[in-house]
N, C-alpha and C positions, 0 to 999 in steps of 0.2 A: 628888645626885652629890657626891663628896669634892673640893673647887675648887682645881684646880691652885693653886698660887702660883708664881708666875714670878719666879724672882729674878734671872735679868742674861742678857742674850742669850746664842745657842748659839755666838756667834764668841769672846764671851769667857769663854764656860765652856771651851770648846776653847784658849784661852792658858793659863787656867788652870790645865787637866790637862798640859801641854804636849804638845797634839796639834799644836798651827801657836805660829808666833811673833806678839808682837802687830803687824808690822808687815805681814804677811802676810793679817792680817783684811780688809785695802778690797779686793786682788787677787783673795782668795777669793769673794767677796761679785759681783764684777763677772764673773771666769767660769761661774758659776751665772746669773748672769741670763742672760749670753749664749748657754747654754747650755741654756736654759729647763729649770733643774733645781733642787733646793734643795742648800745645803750640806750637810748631814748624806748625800743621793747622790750627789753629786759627792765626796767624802771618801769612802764606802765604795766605790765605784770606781776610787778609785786606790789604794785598801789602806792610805790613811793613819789609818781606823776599823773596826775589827770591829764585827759586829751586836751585841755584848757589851758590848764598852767604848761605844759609842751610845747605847745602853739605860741604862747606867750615867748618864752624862753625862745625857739627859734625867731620870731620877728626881732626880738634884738639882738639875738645874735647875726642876723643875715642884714640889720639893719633894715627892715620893712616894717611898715604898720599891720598891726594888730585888727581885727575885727570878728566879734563873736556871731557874726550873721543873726541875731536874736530880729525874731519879725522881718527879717527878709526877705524878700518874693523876687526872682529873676524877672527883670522887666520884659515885658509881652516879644515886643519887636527883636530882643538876644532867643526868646524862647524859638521863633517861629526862625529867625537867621541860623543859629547851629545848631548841629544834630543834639537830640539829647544822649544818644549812643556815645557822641567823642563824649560829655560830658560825664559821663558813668565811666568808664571806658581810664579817663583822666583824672577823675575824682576833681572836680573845679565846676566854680560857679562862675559865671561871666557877670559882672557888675555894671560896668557902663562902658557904653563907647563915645570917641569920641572921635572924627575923623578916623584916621587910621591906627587908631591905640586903642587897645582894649584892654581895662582892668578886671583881674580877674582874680577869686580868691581861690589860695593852695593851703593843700597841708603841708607839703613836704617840697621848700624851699630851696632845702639841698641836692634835691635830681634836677639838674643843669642838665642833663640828657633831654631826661620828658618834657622840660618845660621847651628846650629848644626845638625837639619835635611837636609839642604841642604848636607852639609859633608856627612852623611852616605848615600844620594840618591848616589851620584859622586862617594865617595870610593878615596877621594883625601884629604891629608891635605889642606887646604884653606887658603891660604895669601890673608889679602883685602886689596882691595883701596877702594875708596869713593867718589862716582861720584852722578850726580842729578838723579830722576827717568826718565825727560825727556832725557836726552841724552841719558840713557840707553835702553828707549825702539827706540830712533831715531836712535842709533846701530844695535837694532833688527833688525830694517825694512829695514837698510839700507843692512845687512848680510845675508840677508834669504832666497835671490835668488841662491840657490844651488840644488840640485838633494835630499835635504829631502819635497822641495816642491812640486816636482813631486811625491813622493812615499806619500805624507800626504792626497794630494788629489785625485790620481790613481784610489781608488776605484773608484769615483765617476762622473768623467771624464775618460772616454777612447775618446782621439779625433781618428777621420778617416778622412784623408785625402781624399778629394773630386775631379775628375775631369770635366771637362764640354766639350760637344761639341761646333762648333758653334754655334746651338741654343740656347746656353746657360743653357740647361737643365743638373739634375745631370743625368749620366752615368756608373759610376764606382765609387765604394768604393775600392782604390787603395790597401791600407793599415795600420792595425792596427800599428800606429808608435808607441805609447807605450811599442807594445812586441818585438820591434826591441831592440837588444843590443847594436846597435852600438852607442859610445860613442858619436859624433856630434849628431846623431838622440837624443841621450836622452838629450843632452844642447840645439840645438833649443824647445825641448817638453817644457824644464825645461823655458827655456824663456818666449815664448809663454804664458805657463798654469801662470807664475808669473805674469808676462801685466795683464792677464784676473782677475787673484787674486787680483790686488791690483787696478782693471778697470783706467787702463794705456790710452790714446787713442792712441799713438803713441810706436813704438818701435825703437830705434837708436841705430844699433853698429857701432862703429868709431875705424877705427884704426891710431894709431901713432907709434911713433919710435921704441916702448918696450914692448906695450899692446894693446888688443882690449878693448874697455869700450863698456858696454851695459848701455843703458841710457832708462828711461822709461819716455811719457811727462804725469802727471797725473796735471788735474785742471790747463792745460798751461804750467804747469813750469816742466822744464827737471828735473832730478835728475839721480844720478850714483845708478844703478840699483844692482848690485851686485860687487865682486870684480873682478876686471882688467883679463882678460885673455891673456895668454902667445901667441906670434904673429904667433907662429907657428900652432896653431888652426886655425885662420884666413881662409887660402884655403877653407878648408874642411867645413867648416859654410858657408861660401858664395855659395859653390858646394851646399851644402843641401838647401840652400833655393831657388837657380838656379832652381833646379832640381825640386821641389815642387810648382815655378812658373811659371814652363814650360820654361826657360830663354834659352841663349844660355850659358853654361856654360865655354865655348873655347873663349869668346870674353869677355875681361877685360879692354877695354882701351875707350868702349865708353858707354854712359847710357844707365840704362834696368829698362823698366815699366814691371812688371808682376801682379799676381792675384793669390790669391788658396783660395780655402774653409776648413773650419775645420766642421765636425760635433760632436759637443761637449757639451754631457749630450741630449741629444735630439734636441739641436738645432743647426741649420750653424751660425757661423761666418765668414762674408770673410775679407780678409788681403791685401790690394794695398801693393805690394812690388817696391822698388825707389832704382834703383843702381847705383852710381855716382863713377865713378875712382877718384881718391886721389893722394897725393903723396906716403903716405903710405899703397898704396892699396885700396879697392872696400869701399866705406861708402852705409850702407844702413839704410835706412827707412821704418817701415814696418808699416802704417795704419790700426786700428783695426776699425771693421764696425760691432757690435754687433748690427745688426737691431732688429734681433727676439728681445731680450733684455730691447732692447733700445726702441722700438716699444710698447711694455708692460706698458711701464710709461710715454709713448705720449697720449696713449688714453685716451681721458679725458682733456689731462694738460689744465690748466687754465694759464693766464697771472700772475697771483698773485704769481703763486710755482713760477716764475723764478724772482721774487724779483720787479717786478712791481709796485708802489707805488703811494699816491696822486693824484697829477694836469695830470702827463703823463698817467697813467694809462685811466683817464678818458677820456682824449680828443682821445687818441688812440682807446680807446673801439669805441668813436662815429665815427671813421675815417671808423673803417674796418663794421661799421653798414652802411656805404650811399650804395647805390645800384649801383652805377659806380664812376670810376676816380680811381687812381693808388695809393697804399700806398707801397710807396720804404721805406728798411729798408736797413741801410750802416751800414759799422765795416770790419776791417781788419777781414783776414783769421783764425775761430775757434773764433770767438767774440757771438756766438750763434744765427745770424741771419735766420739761416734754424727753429732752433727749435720756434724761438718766430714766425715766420711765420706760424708753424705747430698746436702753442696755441692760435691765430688769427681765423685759420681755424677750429679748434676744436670748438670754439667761437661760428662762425657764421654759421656752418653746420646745415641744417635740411634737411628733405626731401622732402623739395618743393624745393630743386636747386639742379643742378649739376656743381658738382666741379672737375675742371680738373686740374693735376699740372703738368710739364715737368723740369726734375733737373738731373743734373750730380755730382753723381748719385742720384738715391732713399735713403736719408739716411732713415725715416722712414717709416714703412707701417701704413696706417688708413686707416681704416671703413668707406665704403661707399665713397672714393673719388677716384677718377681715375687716377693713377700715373705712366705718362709715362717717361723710362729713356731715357736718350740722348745718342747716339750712333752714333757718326761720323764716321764709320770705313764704318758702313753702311749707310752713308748718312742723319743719323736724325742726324740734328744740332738745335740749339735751333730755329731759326727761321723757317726752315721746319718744324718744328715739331707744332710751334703757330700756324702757318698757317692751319693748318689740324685742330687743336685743336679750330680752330672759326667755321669753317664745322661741328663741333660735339656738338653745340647746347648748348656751358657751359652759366651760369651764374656766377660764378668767376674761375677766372684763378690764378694759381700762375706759374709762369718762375724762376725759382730756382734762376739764375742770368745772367745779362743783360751784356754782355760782348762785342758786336759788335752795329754797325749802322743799319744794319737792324732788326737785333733783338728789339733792342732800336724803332722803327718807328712802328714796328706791335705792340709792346706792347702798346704803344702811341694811337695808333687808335684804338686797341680795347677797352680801358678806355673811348676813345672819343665816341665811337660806344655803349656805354650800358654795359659794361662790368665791374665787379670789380676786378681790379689787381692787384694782390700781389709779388712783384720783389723783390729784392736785386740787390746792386753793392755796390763796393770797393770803399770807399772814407775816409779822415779823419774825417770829422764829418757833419754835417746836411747841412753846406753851402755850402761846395766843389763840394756836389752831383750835385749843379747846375750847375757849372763851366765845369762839369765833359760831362754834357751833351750836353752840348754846341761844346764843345772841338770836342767829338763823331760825330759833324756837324747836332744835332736836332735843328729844330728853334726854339725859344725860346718860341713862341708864343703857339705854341702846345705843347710844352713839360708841362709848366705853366698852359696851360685849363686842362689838363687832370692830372694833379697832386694834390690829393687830402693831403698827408703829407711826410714829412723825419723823420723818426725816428731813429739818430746814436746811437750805442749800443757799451758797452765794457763789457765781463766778470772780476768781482774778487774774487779774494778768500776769502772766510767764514769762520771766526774764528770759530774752531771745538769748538761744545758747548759745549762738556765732558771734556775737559781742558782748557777752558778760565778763565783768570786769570787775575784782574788787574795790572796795570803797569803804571809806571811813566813818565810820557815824560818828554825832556828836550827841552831846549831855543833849541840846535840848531837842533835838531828832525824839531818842529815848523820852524826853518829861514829853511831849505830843502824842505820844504812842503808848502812853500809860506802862512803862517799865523800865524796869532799875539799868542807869547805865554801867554800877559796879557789877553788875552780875554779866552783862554783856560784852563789857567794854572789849576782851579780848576774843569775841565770837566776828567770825570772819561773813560779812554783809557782801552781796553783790547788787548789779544791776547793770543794766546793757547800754551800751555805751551809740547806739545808731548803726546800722548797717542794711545792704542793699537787700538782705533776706528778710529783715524788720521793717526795710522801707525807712529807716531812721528812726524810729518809733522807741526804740530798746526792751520793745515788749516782742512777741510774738503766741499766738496761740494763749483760751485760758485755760485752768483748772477749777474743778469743783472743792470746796472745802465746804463740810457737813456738820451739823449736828441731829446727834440720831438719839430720838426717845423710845426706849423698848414698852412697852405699856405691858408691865410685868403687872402681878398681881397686887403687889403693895401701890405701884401706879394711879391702880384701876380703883384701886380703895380711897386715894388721898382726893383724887378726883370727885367721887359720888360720895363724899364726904365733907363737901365745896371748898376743899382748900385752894389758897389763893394760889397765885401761878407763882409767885415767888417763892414760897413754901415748898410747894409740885418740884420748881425750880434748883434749891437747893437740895432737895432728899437726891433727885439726878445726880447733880452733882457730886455727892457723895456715895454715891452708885457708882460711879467712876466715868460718867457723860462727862464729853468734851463738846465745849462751848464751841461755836464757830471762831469766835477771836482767840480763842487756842490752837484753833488748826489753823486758824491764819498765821496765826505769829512759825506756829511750826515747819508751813512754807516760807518763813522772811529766812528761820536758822537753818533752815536748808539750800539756801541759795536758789531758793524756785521763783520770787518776790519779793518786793520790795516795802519798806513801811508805809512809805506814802501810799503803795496802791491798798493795801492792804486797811489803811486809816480811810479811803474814802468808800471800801465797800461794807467794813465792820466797825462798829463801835467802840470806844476805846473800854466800854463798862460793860463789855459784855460778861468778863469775865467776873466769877461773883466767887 
């Protein structure tokens, strides 16, 4: 092992960088005992150190180099040589080897126990570097997607690949891919089983000039999934998932929608597979659809679990309680509009109604409502399908989403007709939707009686509550995020600092933040009066509507979020 050298304690390495004053050293030194903690946590929880600058501070104090792991990837041959368990286990990245030395980066330089038990786990001399804990577990999670993930969870998962007839019903348990050796089979398994492990909803390989990247989207935001694969694999991965979505595998030059199931631990998941040619060859995308799953923690949901709050919550609750008239909910594509319709429904379910829904597709199953899928191949498109669904006696309806002119007129009139209807469509925020309708050629007249609210929604991401940590903001944080640093400056910011429940991430889980337009009667007047949406816009406002970029900022001062997420899901002008 490379022997620390200690050259002055950490109180006065900390004078020395000027993190505390030196008269400040005995005070500091006596709240940590009493608080039976060390200085170095005691200081990161009061925000007086970053995990960075820590890190920093001990390599020169132990006398070792410094490395922030920024774009690091554990090389292949350390990944498949040690367990990734010692590595979690030890909190360390392995770097290189070389002969019988292995460099390897720590956070904590000063356990001469562990590292010397690490040594005799490994059977390597140990050259360290000195890196933060978060970077080192955001290493982890970023290197983990290799074939020890398949063999760690194998028992427990064995997927079968699923086929379907026309009916759609299953038919054939094809085969156990797991016991197949072939080396593609076990890298799609290995991908796949790591999506589901780290609940990915998207799966992206992309190729370029020199590598395929696999990319997972977890909580919205892409991330480089594992390391880079060599181009010459490429074919052979695209054959395999061809082949398992029934594709054409002979035809590469134009797009391919496919489908498969997995049944995996006792339940199916199915997979939308998206194949687009490239210049660099076929890019796919592969949609994960964990219903069973996902369906498990529908039942029941309440508005409140997806971050619901105050004035919106409320007036929302009274919207989807009136007995007829329409409550549209807008937001870009994956903003959660299906699900918060699903915790609406969950709401207002009893068994004196019947509740009927039509969506493409079914993402969830619940108790007791009747959910039909839309299937244009065979003639059910949304609007044949409403049509049938008024014949069948409901008292609310929901239409997944409102995509055409006729769809748009039957929904309209069934709201008019005694009906409560619960829609979505695609719009920027609460005002557009009007415009949008309009556009679609509905009159204004009837779209307005039968519109009972708008409620525009954004997902963001939730500072992981097992490593939130306070943080400093500065002036020009604040000037990018369009707000006064004198009014903030002493308002206490968090954000997550990496850990093995975040997968180093510093996010975990999102929340919904809303804006809700009541379509009261002065509303209804400004509307079919053609005022402009900025008009529409401000009278809200002064109604006392909250912007979405209000409820965003209101989770950054509540330590839910952070500005940067917050700046790339809402506009800095939102606020008028």
């Amino acid at each position: 092992m490379t022997t620390p050298v200690k050259r002055m304690p950490l109180e006065e390495m900390l004078v020395k960088k000027g993190f505390i004053l030196e008269h400040e050293k005995d005070a500091l030194r006596e709240t940590a005992k009493t608080e039976n903690q060390s200085v170095a946590s005691l200081l990161l929880a009061r925000g007086t150190l970053t995990e960075d600058s820590l890190g920093q501070i001990l390599a020169d104090q132990y006398g070792l180099p410094w490395n922030n792991l920024e774009e690091f990837r554990i090389p292949t041959s350390l990944m498949e040589s040690i367990p990734v368990e010692l590595m979690h286990r030890y909190e360390f990245i392995p770097m290189t080897q070389e002969g019988a030395t292995l460099t390897i980066a720590i956070a904590e330089p000063q356990d001469l126990r562990m590292i010397d038990e690490l040594e005799h786990q490994l059977g390597y001399e140990l050259h360290l570097v000195v890196s933060s804990k978060p970077a080192i577990l955001g290493v982890l999670s970023n290197s983990e997607g290799n074939s020890q993930v398949l063999t760690r969870i194998k028992a427990e998962l064995d997927p079968v690949l699923i086929k379907e007839d026309e009916t759609g019903e299953d038919v054939l348990s094809v085969e156990r891919i797991t016991q197949d050796q072939s080396p593609v089979v076990k890298l799609v398994n290995t991908i796949i089983l790591t999506a589901l492990q780290k609940q990915a909803s998207d799966i992206h390989i992309e190729p370029t000039d020199r590598t395929v990247d696999v990319k997972f989207r977890i909580d919205g935001v892409l991330y480089l999934a594992m390391d880079p694969f060599d181009t010459g694999i490429h074919p052979s991965l695209i054959s395999r998932l061809k082949i398992m979505s029934e594709l054409d595998i002979a035809e590469r030059r134009t797009p391919q929608d496919g489908r498969f199931k997995l049944l995996l631990n006792n339940r199916t998941i199915d997979f939308r597979v998206s194949i687009l040619p490239s210049v660099y060859g076929e890019s796919v995308v592969i949609r994960v659809l964990d219903k069973q799953h996902v369906s498990a923690g529908v039942q029941g949901l309440r508005l409140e679990a997806l971050g619901y709050t105050g004035e919106d919550l409320r007036h929302f609750r009274r919207a989807i309680t009136r007995p007829y008239g329409m409550v549209l909910v807008t937001g870009p594509t994956g903003s959660g509009k299906t699900t918060t319709l699903y915790a609406a429904l969950n709401e207002v379910h009893s068994d004196d109604d019947k509740i009927i829904t039509i969506e493409d597709p079914v993402e969830y199953q619940l108790k007791g409502i009747v959910q039909i899928p839309v299937n244009e191949k065979k003639g059910l498109t949304f609007a044949r399908g409403l049509r049938s669904i008024l014949r069948h006696d409901p008292d609310k309806i929901m239409v997944g989403e409102i995509r055409d002119l006729e769809t748009a007129q039957i929904a309209i009139q069934s709201a008019l007709t005694g009906h409560l209807v619960f829609t979505t469509v695609h719009a920027n925020n609460a005002f557009d939707v009007i415009s949008r309708f309009v556009n679609m050629g509905i009159e204004s007249y009837n779209f307005v009686a039968s519109l009972s609210c708008i409620l525009a929604q954004r997902l963001v991401r939730s500072v992981c509550p097992y490593c939130s940590a306070p943080v400093e903001i500065t002036p020009e944080q604040c000037r990018e995020s369009g707000i006064d640093y004198e009014t903030v400056k002493h308002q206490t910011f968090f954000e997550g600092k990496g850990c093995n429940e975040c997968h180093g991430l510093g996010f975990k889980g999102r929340k919904a933040i809303t804006e809700f337009l009541d379509m009261t009667d002065s509303m209804k007047e400004m509307v079919l009066s053609g005022k402009s949406s900025s008009e529409i816009r401000v009278a809200a406002m002064a109604q006392g509507m909250t912007s979405l970029r209000q409820a965003a900022l209101e989770k950054v001062f509540r330590g839910e979020s952070t500005l940067k997420e917050i700046n790339r899901v809402t506009q800095v002008d939102d606020i008028s």
